[in-house]
C-alpha positions as CSV (number, residue, x, y, z in Angstrom):
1,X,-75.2,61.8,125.7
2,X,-73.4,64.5,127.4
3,X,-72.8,66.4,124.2
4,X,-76.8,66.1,123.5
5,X,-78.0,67.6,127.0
6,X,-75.3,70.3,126.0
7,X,-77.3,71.2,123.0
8,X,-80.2,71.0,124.4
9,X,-79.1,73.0,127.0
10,X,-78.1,75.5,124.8
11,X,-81.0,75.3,122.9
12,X,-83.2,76.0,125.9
13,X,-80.7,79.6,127.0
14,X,-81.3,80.5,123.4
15,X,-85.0,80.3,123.2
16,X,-85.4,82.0,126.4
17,X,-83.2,84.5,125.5
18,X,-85.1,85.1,122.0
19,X,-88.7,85.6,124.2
20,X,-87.2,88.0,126.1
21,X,-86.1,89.9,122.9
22,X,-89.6,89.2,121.1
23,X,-91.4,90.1,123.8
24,X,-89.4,92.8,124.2
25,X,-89.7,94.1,121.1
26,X,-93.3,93.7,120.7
27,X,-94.0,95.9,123.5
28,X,-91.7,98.5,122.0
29,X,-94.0,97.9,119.0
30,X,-97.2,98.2,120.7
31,X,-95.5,101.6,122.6
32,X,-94.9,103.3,119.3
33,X,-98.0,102.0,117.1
34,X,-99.7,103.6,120.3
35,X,-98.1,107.0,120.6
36,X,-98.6,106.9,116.1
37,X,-102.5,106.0,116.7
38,X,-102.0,103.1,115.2
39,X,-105.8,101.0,115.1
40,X,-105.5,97.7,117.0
41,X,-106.0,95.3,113.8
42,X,-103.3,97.3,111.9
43,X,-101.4,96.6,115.3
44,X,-101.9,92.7,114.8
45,X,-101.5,93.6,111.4
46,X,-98.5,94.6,111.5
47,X,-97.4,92.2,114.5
48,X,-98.0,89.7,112.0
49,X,-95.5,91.3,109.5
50,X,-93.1,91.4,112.5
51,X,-93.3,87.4,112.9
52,X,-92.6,87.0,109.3
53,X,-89.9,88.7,108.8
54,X,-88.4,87.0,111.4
55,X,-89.5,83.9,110.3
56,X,-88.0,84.6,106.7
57,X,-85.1,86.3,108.3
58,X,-84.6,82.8,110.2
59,X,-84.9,80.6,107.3
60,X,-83.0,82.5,105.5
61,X,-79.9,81.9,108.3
62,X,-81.0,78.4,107.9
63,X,-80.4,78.2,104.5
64,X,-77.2,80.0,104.9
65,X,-76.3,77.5,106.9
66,X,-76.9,74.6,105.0
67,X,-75.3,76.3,102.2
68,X,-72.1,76.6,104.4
69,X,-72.4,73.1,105.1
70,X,-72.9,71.9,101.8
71,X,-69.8,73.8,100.8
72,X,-68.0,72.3,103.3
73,X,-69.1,68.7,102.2
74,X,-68.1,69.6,98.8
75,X,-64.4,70.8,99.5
76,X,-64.3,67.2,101.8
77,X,-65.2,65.7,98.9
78,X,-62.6,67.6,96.6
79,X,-59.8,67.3,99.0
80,X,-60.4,63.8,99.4
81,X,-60.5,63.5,96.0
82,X,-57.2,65.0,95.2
83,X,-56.1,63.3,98.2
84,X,-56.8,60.1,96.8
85,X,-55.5,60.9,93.4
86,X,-52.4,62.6,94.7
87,X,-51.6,59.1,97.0
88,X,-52.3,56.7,94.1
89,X,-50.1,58.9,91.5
90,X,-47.1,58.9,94.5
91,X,-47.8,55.2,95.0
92,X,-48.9,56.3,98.4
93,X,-51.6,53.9,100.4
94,X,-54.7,55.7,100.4
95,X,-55.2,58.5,103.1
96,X,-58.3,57.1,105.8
97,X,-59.2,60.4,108.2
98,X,-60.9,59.9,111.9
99,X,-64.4,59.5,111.8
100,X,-64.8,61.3,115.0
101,X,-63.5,64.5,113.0
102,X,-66.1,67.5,112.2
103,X,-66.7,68.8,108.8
104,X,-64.8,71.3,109.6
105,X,-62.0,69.4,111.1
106,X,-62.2,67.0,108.3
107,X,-62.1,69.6,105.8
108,X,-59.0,70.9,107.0
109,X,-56.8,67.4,107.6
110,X,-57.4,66.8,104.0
111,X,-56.3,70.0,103.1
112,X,-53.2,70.3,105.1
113,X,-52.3,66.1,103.5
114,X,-53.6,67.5,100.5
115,X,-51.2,70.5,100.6
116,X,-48.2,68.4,101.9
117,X,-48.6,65.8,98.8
118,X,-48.6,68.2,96.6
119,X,-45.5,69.7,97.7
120,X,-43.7,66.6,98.2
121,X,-45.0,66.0,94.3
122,X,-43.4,69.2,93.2
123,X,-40.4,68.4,95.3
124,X,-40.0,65.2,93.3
125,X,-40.7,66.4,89.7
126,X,-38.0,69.3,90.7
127,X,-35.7,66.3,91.6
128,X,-36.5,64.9,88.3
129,X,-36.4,67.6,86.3
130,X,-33.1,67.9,87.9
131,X,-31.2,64.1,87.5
132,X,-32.9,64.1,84.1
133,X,-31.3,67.3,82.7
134,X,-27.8,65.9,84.4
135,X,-28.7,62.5,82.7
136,X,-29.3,63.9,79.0
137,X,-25.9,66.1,79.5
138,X,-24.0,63.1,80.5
139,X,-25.6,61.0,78.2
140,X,-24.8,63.2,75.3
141,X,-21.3,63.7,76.0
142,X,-20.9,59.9,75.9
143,X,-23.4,59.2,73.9
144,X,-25.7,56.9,75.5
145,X,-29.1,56.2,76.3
146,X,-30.8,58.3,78.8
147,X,-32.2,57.0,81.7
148,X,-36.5,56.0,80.9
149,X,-38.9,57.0,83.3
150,X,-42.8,56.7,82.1
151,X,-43.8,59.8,81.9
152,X,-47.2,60.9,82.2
153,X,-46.8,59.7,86.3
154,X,-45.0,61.4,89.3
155,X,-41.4,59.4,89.8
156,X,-41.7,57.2,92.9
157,X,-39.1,57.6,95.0
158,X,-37.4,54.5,94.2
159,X,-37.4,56.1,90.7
160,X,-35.7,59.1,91.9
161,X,-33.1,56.8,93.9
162,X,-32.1,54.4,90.8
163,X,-32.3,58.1,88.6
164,X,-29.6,59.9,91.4
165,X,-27.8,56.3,91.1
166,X,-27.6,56.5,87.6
167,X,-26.5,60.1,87.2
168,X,-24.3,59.0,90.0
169,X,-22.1,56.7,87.7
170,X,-22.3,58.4,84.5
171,X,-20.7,60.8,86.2
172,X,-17.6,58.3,87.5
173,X,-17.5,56.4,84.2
174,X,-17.5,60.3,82.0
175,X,-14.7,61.2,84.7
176,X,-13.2,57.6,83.8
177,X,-13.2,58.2,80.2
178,X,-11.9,62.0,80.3
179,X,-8.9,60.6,82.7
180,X,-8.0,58.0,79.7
181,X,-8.6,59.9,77.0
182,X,-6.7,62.7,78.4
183,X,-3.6,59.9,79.1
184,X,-4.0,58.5,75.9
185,X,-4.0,61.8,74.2
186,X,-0.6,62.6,75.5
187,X,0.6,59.4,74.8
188,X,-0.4,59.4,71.1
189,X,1.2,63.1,70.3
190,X,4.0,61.7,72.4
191,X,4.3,58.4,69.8
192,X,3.6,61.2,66.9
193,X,6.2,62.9,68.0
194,X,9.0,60.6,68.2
195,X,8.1,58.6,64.9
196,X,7.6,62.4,63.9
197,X,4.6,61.4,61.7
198,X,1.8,63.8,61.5
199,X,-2.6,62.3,61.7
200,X,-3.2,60.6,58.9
201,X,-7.3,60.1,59.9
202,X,-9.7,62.4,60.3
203,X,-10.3,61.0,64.1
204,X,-6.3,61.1,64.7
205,X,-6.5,65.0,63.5
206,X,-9.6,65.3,65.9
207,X,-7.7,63.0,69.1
208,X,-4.3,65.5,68.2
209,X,-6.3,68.6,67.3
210,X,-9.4,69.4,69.0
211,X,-10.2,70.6,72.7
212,X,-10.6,67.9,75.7
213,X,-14.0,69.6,76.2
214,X,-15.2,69.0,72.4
215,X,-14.3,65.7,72.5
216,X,-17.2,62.8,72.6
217,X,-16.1,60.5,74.8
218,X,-18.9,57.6,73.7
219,X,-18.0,53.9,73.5
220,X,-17.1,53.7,70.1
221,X,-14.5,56.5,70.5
222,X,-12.9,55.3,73.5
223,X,-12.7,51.6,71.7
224,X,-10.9,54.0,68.7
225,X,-8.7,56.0,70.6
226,X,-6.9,52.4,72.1
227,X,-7.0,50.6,68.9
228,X,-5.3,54.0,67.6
229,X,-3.0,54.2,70.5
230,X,-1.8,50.2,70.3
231,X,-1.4,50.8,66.4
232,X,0.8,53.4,67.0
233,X,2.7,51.7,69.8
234,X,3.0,48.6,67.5
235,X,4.2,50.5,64.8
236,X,6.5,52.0,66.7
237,X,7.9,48.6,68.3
238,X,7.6,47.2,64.5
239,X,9.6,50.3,63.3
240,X,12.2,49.7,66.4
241,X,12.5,45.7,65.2
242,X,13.0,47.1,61.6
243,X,15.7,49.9,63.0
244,X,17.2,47.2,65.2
245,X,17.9,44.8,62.3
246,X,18.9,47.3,60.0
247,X,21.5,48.0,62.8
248,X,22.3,44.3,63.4
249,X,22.7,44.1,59.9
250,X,24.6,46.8,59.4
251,X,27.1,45.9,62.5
252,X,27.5,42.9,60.3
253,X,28.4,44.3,57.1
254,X,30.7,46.9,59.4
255,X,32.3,43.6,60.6
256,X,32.7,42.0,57.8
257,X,34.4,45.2,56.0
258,X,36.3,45.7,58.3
259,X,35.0,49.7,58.6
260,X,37.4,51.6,61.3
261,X,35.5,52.5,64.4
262,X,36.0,56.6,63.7
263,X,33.6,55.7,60.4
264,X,31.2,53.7,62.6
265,X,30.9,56.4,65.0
266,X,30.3,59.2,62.5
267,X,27.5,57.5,61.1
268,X,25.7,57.0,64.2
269,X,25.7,60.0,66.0
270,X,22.7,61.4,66.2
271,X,20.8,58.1,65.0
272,X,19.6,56.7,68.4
273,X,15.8,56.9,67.6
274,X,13.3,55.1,65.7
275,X,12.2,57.6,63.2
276,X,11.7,57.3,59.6
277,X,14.6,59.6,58.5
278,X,17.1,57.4,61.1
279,X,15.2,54.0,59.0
280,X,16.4,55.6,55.8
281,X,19.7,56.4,56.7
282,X,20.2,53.1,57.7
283,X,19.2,51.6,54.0
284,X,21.5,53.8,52.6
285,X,24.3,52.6,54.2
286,X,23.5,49.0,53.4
287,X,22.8,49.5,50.8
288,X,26.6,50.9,50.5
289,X,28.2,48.1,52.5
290,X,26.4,46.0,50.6
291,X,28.2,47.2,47.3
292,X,31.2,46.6,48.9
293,X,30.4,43.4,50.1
294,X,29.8,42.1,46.5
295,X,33.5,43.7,46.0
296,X,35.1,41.9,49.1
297,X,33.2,38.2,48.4
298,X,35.2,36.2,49.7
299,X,36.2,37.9,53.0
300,X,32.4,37.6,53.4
301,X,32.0,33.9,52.8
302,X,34.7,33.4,55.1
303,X,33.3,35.7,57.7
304,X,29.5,34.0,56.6
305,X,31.6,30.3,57.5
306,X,32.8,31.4,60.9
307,X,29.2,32.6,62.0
308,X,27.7,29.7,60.5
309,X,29.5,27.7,62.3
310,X,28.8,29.1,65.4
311,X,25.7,28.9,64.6
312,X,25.9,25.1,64.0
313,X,27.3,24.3,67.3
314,X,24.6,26.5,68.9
315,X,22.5,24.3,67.9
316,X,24.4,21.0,68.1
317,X,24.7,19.9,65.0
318,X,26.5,16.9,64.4
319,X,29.4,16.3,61.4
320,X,26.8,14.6,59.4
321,X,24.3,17.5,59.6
322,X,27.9,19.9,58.6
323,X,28.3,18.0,55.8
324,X,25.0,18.0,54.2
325,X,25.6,21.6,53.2
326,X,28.0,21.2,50.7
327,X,28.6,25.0,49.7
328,X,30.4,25.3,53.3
329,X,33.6,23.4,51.3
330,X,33.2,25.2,48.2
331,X,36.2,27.5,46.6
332,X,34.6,29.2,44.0
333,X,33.4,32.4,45.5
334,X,30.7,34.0,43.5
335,X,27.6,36.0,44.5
336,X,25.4,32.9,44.3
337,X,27.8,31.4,47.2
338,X,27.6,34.1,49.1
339,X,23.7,33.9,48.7
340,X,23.8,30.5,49.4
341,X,25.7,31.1,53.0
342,X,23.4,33.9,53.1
343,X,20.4,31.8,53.2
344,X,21.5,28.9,55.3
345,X,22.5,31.5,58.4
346,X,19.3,33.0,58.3
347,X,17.9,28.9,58.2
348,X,20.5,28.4,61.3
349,X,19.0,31.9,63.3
350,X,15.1,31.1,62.5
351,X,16.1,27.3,63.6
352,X,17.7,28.5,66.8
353,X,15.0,31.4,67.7
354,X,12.2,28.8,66.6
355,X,13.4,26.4,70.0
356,X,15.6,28.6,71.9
357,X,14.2,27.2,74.8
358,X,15.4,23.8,74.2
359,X,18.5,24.8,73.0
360,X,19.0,27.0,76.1
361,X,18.5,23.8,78.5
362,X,20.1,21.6,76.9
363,X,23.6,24.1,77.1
364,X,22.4,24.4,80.6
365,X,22.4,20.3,81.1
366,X,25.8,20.4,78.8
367,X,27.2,23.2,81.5
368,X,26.0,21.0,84.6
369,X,27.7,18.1,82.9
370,X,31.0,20.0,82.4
371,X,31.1,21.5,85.6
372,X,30.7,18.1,86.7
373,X,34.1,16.7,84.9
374,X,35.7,19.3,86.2
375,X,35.1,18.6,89.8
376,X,36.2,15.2,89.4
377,X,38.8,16.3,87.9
378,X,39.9,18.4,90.9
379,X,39.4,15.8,92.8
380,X,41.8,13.2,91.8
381,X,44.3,15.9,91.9
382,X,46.6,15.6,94.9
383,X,48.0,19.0,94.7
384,X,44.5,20.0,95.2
385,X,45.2,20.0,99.3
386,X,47.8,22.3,99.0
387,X,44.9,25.1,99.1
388,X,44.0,27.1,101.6
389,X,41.3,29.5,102.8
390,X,38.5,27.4,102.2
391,X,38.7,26.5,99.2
392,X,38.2,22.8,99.1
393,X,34.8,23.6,101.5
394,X,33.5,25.5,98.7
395,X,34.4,23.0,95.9
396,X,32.6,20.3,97.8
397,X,29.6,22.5,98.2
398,X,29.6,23.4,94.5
399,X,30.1,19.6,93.3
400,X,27.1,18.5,95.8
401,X,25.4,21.4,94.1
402,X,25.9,20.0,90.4
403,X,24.9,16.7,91.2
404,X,21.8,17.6,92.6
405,X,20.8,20.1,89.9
406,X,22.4,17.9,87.1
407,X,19.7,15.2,87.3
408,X,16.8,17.8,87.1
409,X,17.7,19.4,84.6
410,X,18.5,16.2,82.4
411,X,14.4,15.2,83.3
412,X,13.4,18.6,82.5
413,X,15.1,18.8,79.2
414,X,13.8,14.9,78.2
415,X,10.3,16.0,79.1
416,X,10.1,19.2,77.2
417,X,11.9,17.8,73.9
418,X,9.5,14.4,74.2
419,X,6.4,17.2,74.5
420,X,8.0,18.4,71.2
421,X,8.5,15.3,70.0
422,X,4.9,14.4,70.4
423,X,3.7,17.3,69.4
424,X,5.8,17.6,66.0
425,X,5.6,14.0,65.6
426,X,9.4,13.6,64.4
427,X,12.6,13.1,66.9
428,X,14.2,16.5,68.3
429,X,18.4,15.8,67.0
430,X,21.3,16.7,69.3
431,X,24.1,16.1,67.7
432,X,22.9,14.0,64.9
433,X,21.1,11.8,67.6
434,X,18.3,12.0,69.9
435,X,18.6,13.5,72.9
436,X,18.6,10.7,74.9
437,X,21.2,8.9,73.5
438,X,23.3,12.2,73.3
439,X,23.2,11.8,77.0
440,X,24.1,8.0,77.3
441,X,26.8,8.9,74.5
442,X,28.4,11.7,76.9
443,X,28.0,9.3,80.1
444,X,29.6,6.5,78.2
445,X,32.9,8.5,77.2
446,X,33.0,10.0,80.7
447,X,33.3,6.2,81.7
448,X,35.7,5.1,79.1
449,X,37.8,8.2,79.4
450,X,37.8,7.2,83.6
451,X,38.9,4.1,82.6
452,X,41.6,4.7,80.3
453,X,42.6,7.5,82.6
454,X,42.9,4.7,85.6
455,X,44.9,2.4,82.6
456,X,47.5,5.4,82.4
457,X,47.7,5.6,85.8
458,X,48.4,2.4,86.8
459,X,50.9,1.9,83.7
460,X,52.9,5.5,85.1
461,X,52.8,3.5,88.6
462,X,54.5,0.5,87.4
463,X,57.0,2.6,85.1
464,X,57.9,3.9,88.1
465,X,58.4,1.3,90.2
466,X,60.5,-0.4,87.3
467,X,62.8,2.6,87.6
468,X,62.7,2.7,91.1
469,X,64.1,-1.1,91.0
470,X,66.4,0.0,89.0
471,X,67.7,3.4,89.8
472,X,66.5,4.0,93.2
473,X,63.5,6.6,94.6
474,X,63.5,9.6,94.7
475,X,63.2,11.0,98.1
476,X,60.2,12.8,99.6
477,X,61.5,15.0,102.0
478,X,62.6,18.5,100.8
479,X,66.6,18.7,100.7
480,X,66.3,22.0,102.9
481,X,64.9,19.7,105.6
482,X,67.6,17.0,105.1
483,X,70.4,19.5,105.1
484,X,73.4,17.7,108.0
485,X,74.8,20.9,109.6
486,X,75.0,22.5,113.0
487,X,73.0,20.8,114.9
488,X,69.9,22.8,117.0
489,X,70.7,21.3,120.1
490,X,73.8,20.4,121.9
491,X,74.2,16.5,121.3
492,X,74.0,14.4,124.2
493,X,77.1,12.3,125.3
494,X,75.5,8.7,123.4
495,X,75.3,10.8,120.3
496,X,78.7,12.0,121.1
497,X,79.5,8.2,121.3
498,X,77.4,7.4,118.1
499,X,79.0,10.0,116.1
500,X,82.5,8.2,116.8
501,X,81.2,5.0,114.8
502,X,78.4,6.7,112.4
503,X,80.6,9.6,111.0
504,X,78.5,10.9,107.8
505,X,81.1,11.8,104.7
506,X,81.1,15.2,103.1
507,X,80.0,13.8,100.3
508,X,77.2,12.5,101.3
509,X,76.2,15.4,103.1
510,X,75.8,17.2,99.6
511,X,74.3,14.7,98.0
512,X,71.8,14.6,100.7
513,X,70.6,17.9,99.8
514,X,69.5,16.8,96.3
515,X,66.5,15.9,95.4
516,X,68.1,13.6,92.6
517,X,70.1,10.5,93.1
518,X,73.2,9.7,91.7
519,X,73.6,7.1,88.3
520,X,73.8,3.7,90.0
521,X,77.0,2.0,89.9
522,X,78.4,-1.6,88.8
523,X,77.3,-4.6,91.0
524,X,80.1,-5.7,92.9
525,X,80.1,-9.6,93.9
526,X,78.4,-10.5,96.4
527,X,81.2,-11.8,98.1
528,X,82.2,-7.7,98.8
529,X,78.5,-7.2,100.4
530,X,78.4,-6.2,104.1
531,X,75.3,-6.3,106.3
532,X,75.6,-3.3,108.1
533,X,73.5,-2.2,111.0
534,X,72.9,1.9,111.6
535,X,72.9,2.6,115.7
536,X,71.8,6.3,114.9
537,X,68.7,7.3,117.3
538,X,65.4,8.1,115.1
539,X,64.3,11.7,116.0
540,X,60.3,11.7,117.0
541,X,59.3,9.0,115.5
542,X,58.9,5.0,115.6
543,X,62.1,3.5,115.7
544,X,62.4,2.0,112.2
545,X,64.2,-1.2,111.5
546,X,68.2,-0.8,110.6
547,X,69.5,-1.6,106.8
548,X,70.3,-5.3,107.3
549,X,68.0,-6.7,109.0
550,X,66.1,-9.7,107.1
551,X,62.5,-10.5,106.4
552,X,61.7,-14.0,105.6
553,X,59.9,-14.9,102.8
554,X,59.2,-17.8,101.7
555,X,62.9,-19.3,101.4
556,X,64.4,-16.0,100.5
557,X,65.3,-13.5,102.8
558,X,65.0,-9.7,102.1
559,X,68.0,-7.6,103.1
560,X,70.0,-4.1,102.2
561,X,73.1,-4.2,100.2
562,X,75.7,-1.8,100.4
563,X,78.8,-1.8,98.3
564,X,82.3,-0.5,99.4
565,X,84.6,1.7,96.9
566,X,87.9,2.8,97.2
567,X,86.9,6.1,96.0
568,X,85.9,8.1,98.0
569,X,83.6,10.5,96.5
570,X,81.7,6.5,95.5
571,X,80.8,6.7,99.2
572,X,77.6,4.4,98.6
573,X,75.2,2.6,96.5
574,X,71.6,2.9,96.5
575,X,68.1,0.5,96.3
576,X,64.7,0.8,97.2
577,X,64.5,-2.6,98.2
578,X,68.1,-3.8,99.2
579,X,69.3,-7.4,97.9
580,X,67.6,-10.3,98.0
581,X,69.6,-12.6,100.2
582,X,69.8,-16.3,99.1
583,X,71.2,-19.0,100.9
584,X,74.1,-18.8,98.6
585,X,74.8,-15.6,99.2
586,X,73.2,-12.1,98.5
587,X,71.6,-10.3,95.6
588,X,70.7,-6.8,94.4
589,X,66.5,-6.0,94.1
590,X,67.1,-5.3,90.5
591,X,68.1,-9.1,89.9
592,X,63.8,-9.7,90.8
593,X,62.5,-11.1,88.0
594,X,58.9,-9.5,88.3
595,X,56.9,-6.6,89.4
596,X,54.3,-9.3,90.8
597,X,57.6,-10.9,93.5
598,X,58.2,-6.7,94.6
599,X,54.9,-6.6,95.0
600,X,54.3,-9.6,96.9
601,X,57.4,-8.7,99.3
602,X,56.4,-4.6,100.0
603,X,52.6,-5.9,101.3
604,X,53.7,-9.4,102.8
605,X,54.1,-7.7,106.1
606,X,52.8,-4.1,107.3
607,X,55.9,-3.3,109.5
608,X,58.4,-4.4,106.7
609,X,61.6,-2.1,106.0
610,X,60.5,-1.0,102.9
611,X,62.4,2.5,102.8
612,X,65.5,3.6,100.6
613,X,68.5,4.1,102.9
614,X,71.6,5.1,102.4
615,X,75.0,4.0,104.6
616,X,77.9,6.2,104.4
617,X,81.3,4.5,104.3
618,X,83.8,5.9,106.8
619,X,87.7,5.4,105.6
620,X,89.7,2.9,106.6
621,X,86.3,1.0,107.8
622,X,84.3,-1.7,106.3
């Protein structure tokens, strides 16, 4: 309402304002047509002509106007147009102006969005234009597919995103490929080089030859230049196998010919590699030794025996198994011999290599098992306590250690060689017996070998106790400990007093530093015996019961017997056990009849005299 009184308002200051200028210049007319003469009907007349040409001159403004406003509805209509086409072709919602807008202002929005798609369109095919040209140069070094986009349409922007992605990684996987290639290519003239072989294919030459830049780094080529690169490094490990057993082999031969070490190191300076002249170098000089060898047979048969024997016990073979190959016995060296040994050594080294593992377990269990004796062994030894420095600690930590590994290892070993067994469908030998019974086989000797051992023992016990009835023991203590001299003390006055009655002879002071008694002598009657009783004090220890003294049992009494001599260098006599005192009289221990009444009388009582003594006879005493 407002914006109508405006115009009317307007409207009204305008039409005044043209009457004042009509009228005025109508009486500026009428002025001048008077001062001319001008007649009043050509006056009107031409007052007439005044009024149309303004009203011509008027509609002519009007249709001016319109003209302008229909030009101004048609660019709306264009720019909306374009607008719309330019939103729908950018994926764009369609563009909705302001109602409220003029023409003019309408006009204008849509040709300021109109200008602003358009650029952004440009901006995007310039993007495009951009990734795509990046795309095609990437994918022709690696010849791939480019990256579609419909043409015919501007990219979205999505489109542009996935396109920048794609370019993106094409880039990281060329960069990827140029990296390998460039490492693979090094390490292919470095294999080249030390095989010193030259490209035999056309795509080695091109790998070897041609610039990094020129080379096509597409799938196919990649997937060649590793199957060429692991060809070369397997023919490079083959050729390495094939050098090392011409080496082996030729060690052998060496061996077996005995060729001086000065020869041997002649040859192979210089011959460290793995090239092709080094390969046949190494033919050549087998195929030397090996002339020689069929000049030196027999050395090599021998020398064949020796490793096949070692081979054998590798792989526990049992006599049987030995026997089966007869040639092993034969005398009649000839080259079909040597072929024969030839043959079963290689049989012996695929065998072993063919289940090393089982082998290598089973020497494992075999060195738990020995390892095992052995401590045992220690063990029973009594000298073993004579060590020092820890050394019993760390045998006892070792034997606890065998035992616990020995029985884990034994259950390992049966389950691999029963998965074996399963699986081959045939028993796995040890010895020329399943595993399993190799095992109760070894336990079962270890016992019987205990047993016999504990046999031995016992019979060495009772041999000795036999000659200790007999001859007398040997003492324990070291002479150097028994030696009778100076004494380290002053004696007191009661040893003063002993010494008067308990006088030790010279004699027997020597033979007290022996470690070996002297031959017994004759037996005198019994008649001759004298119980004597020792009063000398016991240093330290527990006084211990005096030669003489009887131990009932049963109705025999046990006793020491002494013997007198008029020789004086015969000083004394010597048992273990004294006599055996009767109620007719008294008798020597040797007169026992058996081991089973010595034995009876040494455990009848814990505090029994039981030790070898010896009485000195003074002169002139009895």
């Amino acid at each position: 309402m407002l914006v109508y009184d405006r115009l009317f308002y307007v409207c009204s200051q305008l039409r005044d304002e043209l009457a004042k200028c009509l009228e005025s210049s109508m009486q500026k007319f009428h002025n001048i047509w008077l001062d001319i003469g001008i007649c009043e009907s050509q006056q009107k007349q031409r007052s007439e002509t005044v009024v149309e040409h303004l009203r011509n001159l008027l509609e002519e403004m009007v249709q001016e106007e319109e003209m302008l406003r229909s030009q101004i509805r048609t660019r709306i209509e264009k720019y909306s147009k374009e607008v719309r086409e330019l939103c729908e072709d950018m994926s764009y919602p369609d563009y909705q102006f302001k109602k409220s807008y003029s023409m003019l202002q309408t006009e204008k929005d849509l040709k300021m969005r109109m200008e602003t798609l358009s650029n952004e369109k440009a901006e995007r095919f310039r993007k495009f234009n951009h990734f795509k040209d990046q795309d095609q140069h990437l994918c022709d070094i690696m010849c791939l597919t480019p990256y579609y986009i419909p043409s015919g349409s501007t990219p979205t922007l999505e489109q542009l995103q996935a396109l920048e992605n794609h370019v993106a990684s094409l880039k990281i996987e060329k960069d990827k490929r140029f990296h390998e290639f460039v490492n693979s290519k090094k390490e292919i003239i470095k294999l080249f080089s030390e095989m010193e072989k030259s490209p035999e294919t056309e795509f080695a030459r091109d790998v070897v030859c041609e610039s990094d830049s020129t080379f096509q780094l597409s799938t196919e080529n990649m997937k060649a230049l590793k199957v060429l690169k692991v060809e070369l490094e397997e023919e490079k490990e083959e050729m390495k196998i094939k050098v090392d057993q011409l080496w082996n082999k030729l060690h052998v031969l060496w061996d077996r010919l005995d060729i001086g070490e000065s020869e041997r190191a002649n040859f192979s300076k210089g011959k460290t590699s793995v090239k092709e002249p080094v390969v046949k170098a190494l033919k050549e000089e087998i195929s030397r030794c090996e002339k020689l060898k069929f000049q030196n047979i027999q050395r090599f048969v021998e020398g064949l025996r020796k490793e096949l024997t070692e081979w054998w016990d590798k792989c526990y073979y049992s006599q049987q198994q030995k026997r089966a190959f007869t040639a092993f016995k034969s005398e009649n060296f000839t080259e079909e011999l040597l072929q024969l040994h030839d043959e079963e050594v290689l049989r012996m080294k695929t065998y072993y290599e063919k289940h090393h593992e089982l082998f290598e377990d089973i020497s494992k269990w075999a060195d738990l098992f020995k390892k095992m004796l052995e401590h045992e062994r220690k063990a029973n030894d009594p000298n073993r306590f004579n060590n020092r420095g820890g050394k019993l600690l760390l045998e006892e930590k070792e034997r606890k250690k065998v035992l616990k590994e020995l029985p884990k290892v034994e259950e390992d070993v049966k389950a691999l060689i029963a998965d074996w067994e399963k699986q081959h469908e045939k028993p796995f030998l040890v010895d020329g017996r399943r595993f399993v019974d190799y095992i109760e086989k070894q336990w079962a000797t270890h016992q019987s070998s205990k047993i016999i051992e504990k046999e031995e023992r016992n019979k060495a016990r009772a041999k000795l106790m036999e000659e200790e009835m007999i001859y007398g023991s040997k003492p324990t203590t070291p002479a150097k400990r028994r030696f009778i001299g100076t004494p380290s003390k002053t004696p007191t006055n009661k040893q003063r007093r002993m010494n008067d009655t308990n006088k030790t002879p010279a004699s027997c002071g020597r033979l007290q530093q022996n470690s070996v008694f002297a031959s017994p002598r004759p037996r005198v009657p019994a008649s001759a015996s004298k119980i004597l009783a020792s009063s000398r004090r016991r240093s330290g220890r527990i006084a211990r019961k005096v030669l003489g003294e009887k131990v009932n049992f049963g109705n025999s009494h046990m006793t020491t017997h002494y013997t007198t001599s008029t020789n004086q260098n015969d000083t004394f006599s010597q048992t273990t056990l004294g006599s055996c005192v009767q109620s007719g009289g008294v008798c020597n221990a040797s007169t026992m009849e058996s081991y089973h009444e010595f034995e009876k009388a040494v455990h009848h009582n814990s505090k029994a005299n039981c030790r070898s003594s010896i009485i000195p006879k003074s002169p002139g005493k009895l």
